[in-house]
N, C-alpha and C positions, 0 to 999 in steps of 0.2 A: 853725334848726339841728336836724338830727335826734337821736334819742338815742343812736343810735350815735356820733354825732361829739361830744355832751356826754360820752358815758360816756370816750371815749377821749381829749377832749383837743384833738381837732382838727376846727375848724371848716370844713375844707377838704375832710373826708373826705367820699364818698360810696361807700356797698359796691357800687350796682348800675353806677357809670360806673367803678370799680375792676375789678367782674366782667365788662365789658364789654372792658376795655382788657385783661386777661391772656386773654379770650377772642377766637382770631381767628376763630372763626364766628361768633360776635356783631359780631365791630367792622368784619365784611365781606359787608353782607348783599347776597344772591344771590336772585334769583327765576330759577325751572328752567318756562317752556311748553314744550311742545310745540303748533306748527303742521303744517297735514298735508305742508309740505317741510321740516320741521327742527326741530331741537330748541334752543332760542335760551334762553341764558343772562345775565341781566342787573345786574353786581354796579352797588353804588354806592362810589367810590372817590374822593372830590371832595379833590381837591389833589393828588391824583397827577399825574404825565405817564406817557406811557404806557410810556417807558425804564423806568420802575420799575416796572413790572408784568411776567412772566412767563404765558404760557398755553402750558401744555403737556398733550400725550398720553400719558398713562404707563400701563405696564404694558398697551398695547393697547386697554383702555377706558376710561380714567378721568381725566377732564379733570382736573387742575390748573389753579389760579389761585392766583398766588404774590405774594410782593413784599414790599418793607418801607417804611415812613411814617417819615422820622427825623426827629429834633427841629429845628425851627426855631432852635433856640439852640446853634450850635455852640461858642461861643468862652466859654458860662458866663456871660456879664456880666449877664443879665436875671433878672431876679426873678419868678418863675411865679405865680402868683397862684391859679390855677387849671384844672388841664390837662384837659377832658372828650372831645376826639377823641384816639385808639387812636393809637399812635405803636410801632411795632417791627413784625415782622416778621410775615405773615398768610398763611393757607394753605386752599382751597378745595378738595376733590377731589369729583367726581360719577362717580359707575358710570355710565356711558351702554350703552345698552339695544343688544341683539342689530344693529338696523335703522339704529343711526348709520353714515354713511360717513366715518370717523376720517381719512381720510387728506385731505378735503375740509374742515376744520376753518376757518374764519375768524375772527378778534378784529377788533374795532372800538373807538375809545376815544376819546368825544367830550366837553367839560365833566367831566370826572370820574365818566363813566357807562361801562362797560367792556359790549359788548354780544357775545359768543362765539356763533357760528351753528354749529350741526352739522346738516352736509343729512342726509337719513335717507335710506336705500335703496326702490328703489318696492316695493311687493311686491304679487304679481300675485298677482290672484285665480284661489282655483281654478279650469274647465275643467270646465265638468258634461259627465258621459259618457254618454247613453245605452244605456241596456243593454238589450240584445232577451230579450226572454224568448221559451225555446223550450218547445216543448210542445202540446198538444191545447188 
């Protein structure tokens, strides 16, 4: 029992799996690569389906990843003993960089692993120009 949960009474309490479940970037963690065709997005969401999840494009750049986790107890009858996975609703958004192609966007969602692909633009390298120098 820690001393926060002696000082307050409750042996049930924990502040960092509390600060985890009011926080949805904590309770929906995402790793952001880039590869040199895409920028690939990998949250962990284990118990979801994939109906429950949202990915969208907003505002032109900015991926969303949305959704809500409800309680397995809907009718009240069980007695919770201790609840440490995030349950309510969770919100992801990433600025994607000038070279995403937003309009090409793919989700994937396999065991509770949500995988987001954004293909990125090629971008061509410069063109060296040779230039004559005139003169003596």
């Amino acid at each position: 029992m820690s001393l926060i949960s002696q000082l307050l009474g409750d042996e049930t309490f924990d502040p960092f799996l509390s600060m985890i479940n009011k926080c949805p970037i904590l309770s929906t963690p995402t790793d952001w690569k880039e590869t040199k065709d895409a920028h690939v997005f990998i949250s962990d969401l284990p118990g979801l389906k994939k109906e429950e999840v949202k990915v969208e494009v907003d505002e032109g750049r900015v991926l969303q990843i949305s959704g809500e986790r409800n309680v397995d107890d809907e009718d009240g009858k069980n007695k919770w003993h201790r609840v440490e996975r995030f349950r309510g609703k969770f919100q992801r958004r990433f600025r994607l960089p000038e070279n995403a192609k937003v309009d090409q966007v793919k989700a994937n969602m396999e065991n509770g692993v949500l995988v987001v692909t954004v293909p990125k633009l090629e971008v061509k390298k410069p063109e060296t120009k040779v230039i004559q120098i005139e003169g003596n």
